[in-house]
N, C-alpha and C positions, 0 to 999 in steps of 0.2 A: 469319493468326491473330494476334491482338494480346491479352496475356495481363500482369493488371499489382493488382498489392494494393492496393486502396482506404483498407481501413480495418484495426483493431483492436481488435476486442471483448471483453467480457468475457459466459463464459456460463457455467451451470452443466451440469456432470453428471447421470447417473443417479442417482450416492453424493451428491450433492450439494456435490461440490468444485469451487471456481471454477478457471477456466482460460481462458487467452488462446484466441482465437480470431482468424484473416485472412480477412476477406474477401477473396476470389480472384474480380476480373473477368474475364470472355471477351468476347471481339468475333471471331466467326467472319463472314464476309460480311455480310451482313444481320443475324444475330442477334446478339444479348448477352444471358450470363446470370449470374449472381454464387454462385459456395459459398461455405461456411466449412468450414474447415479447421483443427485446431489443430497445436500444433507436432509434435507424434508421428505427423503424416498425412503431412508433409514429409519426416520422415526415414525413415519406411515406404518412400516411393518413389525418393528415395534410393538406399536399398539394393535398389531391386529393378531399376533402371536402372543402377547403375553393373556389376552384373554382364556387361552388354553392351556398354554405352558407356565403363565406368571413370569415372574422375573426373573433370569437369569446368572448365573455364578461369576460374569463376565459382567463390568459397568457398562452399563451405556451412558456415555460423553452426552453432556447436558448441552443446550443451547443456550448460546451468550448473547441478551439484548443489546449491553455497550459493550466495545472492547473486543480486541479481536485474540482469539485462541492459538494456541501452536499449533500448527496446523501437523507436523509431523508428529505431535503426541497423538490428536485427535483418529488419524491415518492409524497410528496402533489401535488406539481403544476401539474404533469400529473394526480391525479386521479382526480381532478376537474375541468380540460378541458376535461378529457373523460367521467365524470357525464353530465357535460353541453351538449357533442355531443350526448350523448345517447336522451336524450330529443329533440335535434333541426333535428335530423336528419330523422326525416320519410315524410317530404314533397320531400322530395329531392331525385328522384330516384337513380342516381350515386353516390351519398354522401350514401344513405343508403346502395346500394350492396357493397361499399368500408369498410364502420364499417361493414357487416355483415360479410365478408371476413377477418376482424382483428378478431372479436373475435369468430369465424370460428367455430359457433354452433353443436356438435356433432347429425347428426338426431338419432342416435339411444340410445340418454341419457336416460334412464329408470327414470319416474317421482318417487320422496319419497313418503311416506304414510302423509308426514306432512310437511310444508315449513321448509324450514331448519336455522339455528339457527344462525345470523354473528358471525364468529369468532373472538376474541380480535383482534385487532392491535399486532401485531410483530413488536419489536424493533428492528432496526438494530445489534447494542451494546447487546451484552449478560451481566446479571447482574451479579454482583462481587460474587467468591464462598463464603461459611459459612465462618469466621473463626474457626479454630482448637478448639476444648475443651480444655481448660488445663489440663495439668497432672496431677492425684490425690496423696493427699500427700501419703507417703509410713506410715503404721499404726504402731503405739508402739510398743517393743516387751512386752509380758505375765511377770507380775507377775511369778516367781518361790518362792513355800514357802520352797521347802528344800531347798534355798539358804543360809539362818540363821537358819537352825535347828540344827549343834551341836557347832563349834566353829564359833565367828563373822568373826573375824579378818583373822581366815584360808580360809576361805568361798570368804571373800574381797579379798584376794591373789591371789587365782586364778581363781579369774574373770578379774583381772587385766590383761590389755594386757601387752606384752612381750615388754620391754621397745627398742627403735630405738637404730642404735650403732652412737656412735658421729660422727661428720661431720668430714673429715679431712680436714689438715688447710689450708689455701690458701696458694698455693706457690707466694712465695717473684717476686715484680714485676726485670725485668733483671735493671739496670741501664741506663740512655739515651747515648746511641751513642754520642760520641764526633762531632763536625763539623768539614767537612772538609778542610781542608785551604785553602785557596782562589789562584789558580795559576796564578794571574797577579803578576808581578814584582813589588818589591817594587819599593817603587815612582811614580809608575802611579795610577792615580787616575779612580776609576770606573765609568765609565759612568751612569748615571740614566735617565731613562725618563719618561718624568709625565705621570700621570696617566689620565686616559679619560674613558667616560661614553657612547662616541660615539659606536654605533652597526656598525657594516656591514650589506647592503642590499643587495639580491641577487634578479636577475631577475626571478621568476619562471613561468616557460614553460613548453612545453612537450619533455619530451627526448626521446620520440621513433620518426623514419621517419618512413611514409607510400610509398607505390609504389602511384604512379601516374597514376592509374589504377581503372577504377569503384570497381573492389571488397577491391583496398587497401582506397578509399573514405567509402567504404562499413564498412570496419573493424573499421577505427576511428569515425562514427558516430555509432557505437555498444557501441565503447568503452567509448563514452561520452566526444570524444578530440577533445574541440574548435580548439584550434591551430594545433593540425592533417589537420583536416578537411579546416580551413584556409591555408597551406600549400599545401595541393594535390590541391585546387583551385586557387591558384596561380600559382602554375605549367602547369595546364590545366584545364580553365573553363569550358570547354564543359559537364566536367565529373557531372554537378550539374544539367544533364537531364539523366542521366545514370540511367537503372530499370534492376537488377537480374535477376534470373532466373526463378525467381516465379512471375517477371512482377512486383515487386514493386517498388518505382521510391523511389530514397534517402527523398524526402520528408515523405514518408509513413514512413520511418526507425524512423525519426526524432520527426514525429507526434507519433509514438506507443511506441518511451521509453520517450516521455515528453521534448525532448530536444529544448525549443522553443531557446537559442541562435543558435544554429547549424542550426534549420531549416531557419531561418532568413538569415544567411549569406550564405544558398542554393539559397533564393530568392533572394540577392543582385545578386548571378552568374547566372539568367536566370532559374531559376528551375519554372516550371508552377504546379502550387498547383491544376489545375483541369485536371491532368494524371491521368485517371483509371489501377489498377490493374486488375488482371484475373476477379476475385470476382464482379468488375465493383464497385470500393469503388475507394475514393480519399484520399487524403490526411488527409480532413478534416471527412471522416468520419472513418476513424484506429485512428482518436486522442482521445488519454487519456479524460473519460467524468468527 
């Protein structure tokens, strides 16, 4: 069996949240067939192979709550812990029906006339387009010989172009304004004050309130507002276990737009990071990979 990650996709959800997807190729004798896979399928089986086999010679790539991973390092570290498991797993009764159920062999794959060929490596990154050919220059005009065939100098006339008419002249600039005089009283002297290189600082904050309400906690970790979101939790901590309508709990908001300060000062107000949604996903696994 020959068992190797092609590509990288991006696809949507049910809820309609993007997520990485691998293509996972097989090559069993004669057959090949391609899944997708995303990363929570990987560590599913994972954990359900290292019960028998333990852990591995080969790392398995960790999950990143904030901050996002190279996705083409990532693409190696899984296809060489899933070469390694392809090999170690046939002593193992439950480790082997768990890989055979990842890579979820079609029985009715029709065998090729010939094994089949691996395909390059696909790059993440698409390569840069051509650049442009440049313009070609525009060509001479033709020789004319009845140019000079009876007078020269008539012939030069009127080929000459029609001369421009002159420029008119710049109008004359107005003269400067007088200053205005100055309406303090004689004898009093004008005050001056020095000069200074000091700035003003200003505090900057958010200037929108939120309601003190889960869906207005809701709206400012949408919106990306530290100090929103500090604010509704000051008003009412409780709101930092508050889950929508779709059963997602404010951590899950915070894990899925990347906002690791906001979800941080969820967990200083009592937010439990192992709250399942509908889906049966937590926090850490809607977070940005």
């Amino acid at each position: 069996m020959d068992i190797r990650i092609v590509d990288v996709e991006w696809a949507l959800d049910d809820a309609g949240a993007t997520y990485q997807a691998y293509v996972v190729e097989v090559a069993r004798g004669l057959k090949t067939w391609a899944v997708r896979r995303r990363y929570s399928a990987f560590d599913d089986l994972r954990r359900a192979v290292s019960k028998e086999l333990g852990p591995l010679a080969s790392p398995f790539p960790g999950k990143n709550l904030f901050g996002r991973a190279d996705p083409a390092k990532r693409q190696r570290e899984l296809e060489a812990w899933l070469r390694e498991l392809a090999l170690a797993v046939a002593p193992a009764p439950a480790a082997y029906a768990a890989f055979t159920s990842f890579i979820r062999e079609p029985p009715d794959a029709a065998p090729s006339e010939k094994p089949p060929e691996k395909p390059p490596r696909r790059s993440i990154m698409e390569p840069p387009a051509p650049a442009p050919e440049p313009p070609k220059p525009p060509s001479p005009p033709k020789w004319d010989p009845s140019f000079m065939s009876s007078d020269p100098l008539a012939g030069l006339a009127d080929a000459l172009p029609e001369p421009l008419p002159p420029k008119p002249a710049p109008k004359p600039k107005p003269p400067p304004k007088p200053p205005k005089p100055s309406q303090k009283p004689e004898g009093e002297a004008v005050r001056k004050f020095p000069q200074t290189t000091a700035r003003a600082t200003f505090l900057v904050g958010s200037a929108k309130t939120y309601a003190a309400t889960g869906e207005g906690l809701r709206d400012a970790i949408k919106a990306g507002d530290l100090h929103g979101v500090q604010d509704v939790l000051a008003r009412d901590s409780s709101l930092a276990s508050y889950q929508d309508r779709q059963t997602e709990s404010m951590l899950h908001l915070a894990a899925l737009f990347d906002h690791a300060a906001i979800a941080l000062a969820l967990a200083a107000h009592g937010a439990d990071p192992t709250v399942t949604n509908a889906a049966g996903e937590s926090a850490l696994d809607v977070a940005q990979p």
